[in-house]
N, C-alpha and C positions, 0 to 999 in steps of 0.2 A: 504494500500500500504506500501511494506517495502523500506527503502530506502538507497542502495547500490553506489557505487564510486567506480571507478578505479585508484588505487595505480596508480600516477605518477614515475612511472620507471623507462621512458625515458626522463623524465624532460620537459614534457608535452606530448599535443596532434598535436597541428598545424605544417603543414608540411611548410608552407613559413615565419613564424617566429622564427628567432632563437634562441632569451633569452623573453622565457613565464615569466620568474620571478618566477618556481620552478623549481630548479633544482634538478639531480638527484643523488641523494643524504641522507645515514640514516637520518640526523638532518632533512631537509623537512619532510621526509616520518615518521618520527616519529612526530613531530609538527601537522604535519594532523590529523595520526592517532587518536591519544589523543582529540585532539580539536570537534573532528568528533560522539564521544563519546558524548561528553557536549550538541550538539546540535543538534540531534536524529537521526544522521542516525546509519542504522543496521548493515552494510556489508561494505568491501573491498575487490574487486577484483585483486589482485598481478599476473600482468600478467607474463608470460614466454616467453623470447626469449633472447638468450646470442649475441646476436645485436641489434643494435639499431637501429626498420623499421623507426621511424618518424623524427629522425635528421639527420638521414645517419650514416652508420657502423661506420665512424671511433668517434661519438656522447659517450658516456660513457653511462650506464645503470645498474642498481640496479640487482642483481642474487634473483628469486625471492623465493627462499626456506628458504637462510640464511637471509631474509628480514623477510619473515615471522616469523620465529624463533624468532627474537629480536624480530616484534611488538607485538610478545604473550606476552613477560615478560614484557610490559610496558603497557599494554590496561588492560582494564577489561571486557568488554562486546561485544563490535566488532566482529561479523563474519568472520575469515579470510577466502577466498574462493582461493586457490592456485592455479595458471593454473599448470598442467602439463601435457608434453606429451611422453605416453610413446616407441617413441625412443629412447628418451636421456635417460629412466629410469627404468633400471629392476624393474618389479615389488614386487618383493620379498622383496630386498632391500627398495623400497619405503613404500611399506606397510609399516616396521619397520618404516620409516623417522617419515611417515606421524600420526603411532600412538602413538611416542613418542611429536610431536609435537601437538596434539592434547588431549596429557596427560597434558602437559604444560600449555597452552590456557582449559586448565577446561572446555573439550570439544567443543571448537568453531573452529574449523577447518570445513574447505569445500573444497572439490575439482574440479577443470573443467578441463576436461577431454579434452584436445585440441590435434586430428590427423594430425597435423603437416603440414605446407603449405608451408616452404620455403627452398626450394631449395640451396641457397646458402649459408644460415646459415649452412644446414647441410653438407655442402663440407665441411667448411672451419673447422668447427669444430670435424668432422671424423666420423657423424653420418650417418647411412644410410639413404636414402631417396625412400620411397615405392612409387608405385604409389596411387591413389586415394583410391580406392578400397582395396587395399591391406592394407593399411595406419589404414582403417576402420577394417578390419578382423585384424590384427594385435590387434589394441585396443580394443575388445572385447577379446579377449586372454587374453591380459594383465588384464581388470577388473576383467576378471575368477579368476587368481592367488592374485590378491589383494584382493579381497571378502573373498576370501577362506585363506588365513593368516591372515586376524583379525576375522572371524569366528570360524574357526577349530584350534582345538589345538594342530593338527600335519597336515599339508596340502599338498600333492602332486600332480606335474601334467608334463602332459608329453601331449605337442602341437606342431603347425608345427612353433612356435617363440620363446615359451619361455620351459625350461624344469624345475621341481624343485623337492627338495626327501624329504619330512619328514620336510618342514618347520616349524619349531618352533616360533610363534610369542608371548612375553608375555613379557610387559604385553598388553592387549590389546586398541584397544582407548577407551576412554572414553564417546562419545556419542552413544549412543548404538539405531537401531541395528547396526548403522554404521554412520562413517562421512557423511554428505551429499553428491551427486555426478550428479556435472551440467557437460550439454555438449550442446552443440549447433551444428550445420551445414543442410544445405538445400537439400541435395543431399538422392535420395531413400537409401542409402547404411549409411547416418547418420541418418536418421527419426528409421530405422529401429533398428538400436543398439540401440540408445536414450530413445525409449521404450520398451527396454528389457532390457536395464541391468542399465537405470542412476535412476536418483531419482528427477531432475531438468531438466528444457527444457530453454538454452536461446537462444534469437532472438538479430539479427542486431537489426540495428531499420530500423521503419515502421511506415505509419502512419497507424490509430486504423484499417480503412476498411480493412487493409492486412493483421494486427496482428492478428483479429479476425478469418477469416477463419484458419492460422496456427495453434492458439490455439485449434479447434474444431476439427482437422484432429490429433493433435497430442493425445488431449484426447480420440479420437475413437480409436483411433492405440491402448493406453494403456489398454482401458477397454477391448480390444479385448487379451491381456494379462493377465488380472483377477488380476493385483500391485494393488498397491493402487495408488489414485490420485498423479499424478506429478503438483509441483510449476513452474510456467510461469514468466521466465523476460526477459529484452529487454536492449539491452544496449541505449543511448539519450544522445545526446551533447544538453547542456540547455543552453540559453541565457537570462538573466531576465534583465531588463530597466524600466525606469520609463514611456517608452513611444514604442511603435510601432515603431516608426521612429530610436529612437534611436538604439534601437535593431536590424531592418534591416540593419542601417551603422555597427554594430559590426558585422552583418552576411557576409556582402559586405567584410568587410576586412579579415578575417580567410579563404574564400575560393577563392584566386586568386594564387591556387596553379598553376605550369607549368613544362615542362619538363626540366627545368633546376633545380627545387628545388633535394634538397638532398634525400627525399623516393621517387622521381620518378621512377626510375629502384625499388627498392622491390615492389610499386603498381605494377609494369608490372610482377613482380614473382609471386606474391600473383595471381595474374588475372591467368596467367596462370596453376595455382597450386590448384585452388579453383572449386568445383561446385555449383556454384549458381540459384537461380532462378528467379533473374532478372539481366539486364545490369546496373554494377558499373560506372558512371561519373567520371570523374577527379573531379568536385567539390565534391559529395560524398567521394571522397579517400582525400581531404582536413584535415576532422578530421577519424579516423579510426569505424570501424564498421557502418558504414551507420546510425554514430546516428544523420546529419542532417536532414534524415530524418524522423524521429518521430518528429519532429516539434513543440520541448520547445521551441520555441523563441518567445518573446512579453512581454507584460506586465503580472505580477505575477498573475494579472486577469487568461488574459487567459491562458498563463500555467499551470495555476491550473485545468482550463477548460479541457485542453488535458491530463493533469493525471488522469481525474476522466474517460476520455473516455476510457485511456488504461488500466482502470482499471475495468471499463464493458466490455472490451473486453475481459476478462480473466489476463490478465499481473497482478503480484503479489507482482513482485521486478521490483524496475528500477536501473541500471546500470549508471549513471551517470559520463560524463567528462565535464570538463568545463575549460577555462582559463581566468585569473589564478585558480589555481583549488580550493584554501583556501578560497580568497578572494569571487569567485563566489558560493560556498557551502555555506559560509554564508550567501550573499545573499537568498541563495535558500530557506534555512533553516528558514530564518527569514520573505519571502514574500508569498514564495510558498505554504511550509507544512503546515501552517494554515489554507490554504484555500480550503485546498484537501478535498474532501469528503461534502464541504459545498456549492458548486455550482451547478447550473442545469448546464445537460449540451443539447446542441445542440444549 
């Protein structure tokens, strides 16, 4: 199992607590990063949104390109995996960002590939806003013209979103035959780009019995493309305690979101804006991506129990948030990961 985290951007996860005790901010995000290094995890997630869904818009939030950029020059080994999405980002021009910044980071860039869900980001900010489907054919456009500028040495293209003439990209990135490229979404019209053009497949979270069939439909999908095998992760909010009990009261407290907290109205955009394949809870929308449901919380025991399950289920990276996010990462790191791999499970 490799072991990934999501870049604190918004200066946490929890939508009914105001100061998590990371704020957001380089000095945190750099402190993590580095620290994160030392004590084995592989990846950071830098997510994308120029608002802030989990303290409410008027909340401050980290831009996550120019984040990325500095934590390359101060990490060594670390994965960066950059969300972006291409509305906000001609792809020609990104290409260039992304394989200068992956010359940088000595190859460790990654990309997730996010088709855009919120509506009112993209008002305020002067982006357009496709709908669903369009959103998705859109971004297969876009990865055409990004593949094809760090491949080719002169690339052109002429589609019904993007046009380009004789792109010149050089030099090119440096993990060859290309940066990695995740994407996630549940809808026929995301399965279906997913395995045609990404190279990574991630999921909400789930627990293992749900994970397992996605993994199994999305590798028939690919093999019926003749790729090669695609990497499976899952994003999981983790709670570790010395005891059951305690861990429940920590679970009790994080999800007594309501409609008066500040990402109320975005969960109702996002709901609106998303195709899913099962029904979101207000406590699921507590921490984001449905990672209380992959079901880390308990003692380091079991935890360890339920990574080794979602890790016979096919899952390869786990995505990890937690708060606070340093304090509990060490935890994790020092109860958890030693006992992965060395439990029965059932």
């Amino acid at each position: 199992m490799r072991y990934g985290y999501w870049m604190p951007v918004f200066g946490g996860w929890l939508r009914n607590v105001p100061d998590e005790g990371m704020e957001a901010s380089w000095e945190y995000v750099k402190k993590l990063a580095q620290r994160s290094e030392q004590i084995g995890y592989d990846l950071t997630l830098i997510a994308e949104l120029f608002l802030n869904d989990i303290k409410g818009i008027d909340a401050p939030s980290l831009e996550a390109w120019s984040t990325a950029a500095a934590l390359a020059a101060v990490t060594e080994r670390l994965e960066l995996m950059v969300a972006v999405r291409p509305t906000f980002h001609n792809p020609a021009i990104l290409a260039k960002q992304a394989a200068n910044l992956d010359l940088i980071s000595n190859g460790r860039l990654s990309l997730n590939v996010v088709s855009s869900w919120w509506a009112d980001e993209a008002r305020r900010y002067g982006v357009q806003f496709d709908a669903h489907d369009d959103r998705y054919a859109r971004t297969e456009e876009w990865l055409t013209v990004v593949s094809g500028a760090w491949s080719e040495k002169s690339f052109s293209h002429h589609g019904k979103y993007y046009r380009s003439e004789e792109t010149v990209l050089s030099p090119k990135p440096a993990r060859r035959p290309r940066p990695t490229i995740y994407a996630g979404g549940e809808s026929e019209a995301a399965k279906s780009l997913i395995t045609r053009t990404c190279d990574a497949y991630v999921m909400h979270g789930d627990p293992p019995e749900r994970i397992a069939p996605k993994v199994a439909d999305i590798r028939r999908r690919r093999q019926e493309t003749g790729l090669p095998e695609m990497e499976f992760g899952m994003a999981a909010f983790t709670i570790v305690r010395p005891t059951e009990r305690e861990a429940k009261e920590e679970l009790a407290r994080i999800t007594n979101v309501n409609p008066g907290s500040a990402g109320y109205r975005n969960y109702q955009d996002w709901i609106s804006h998303t195709k899913l394949d099962q029904q979101v809870s207000l406590e699921d929308y507590s921490v984001s991506n449905r990672g209380l449901r992959a079901g880390l919380v308990g003692t380091p025991e079991q935890v360890a129990e339920r990574v080794n399950e979602f890790q016979d289920a096919g899952v390869g990276l786990l995505l990890l948030q937690c708060s606070p996010q340093l304090e509990e990462m060490e935890r994790f790191a020092a109860e958890v990961m030693p006992l992965t791999g060395s439990l029965a499970v059932g």
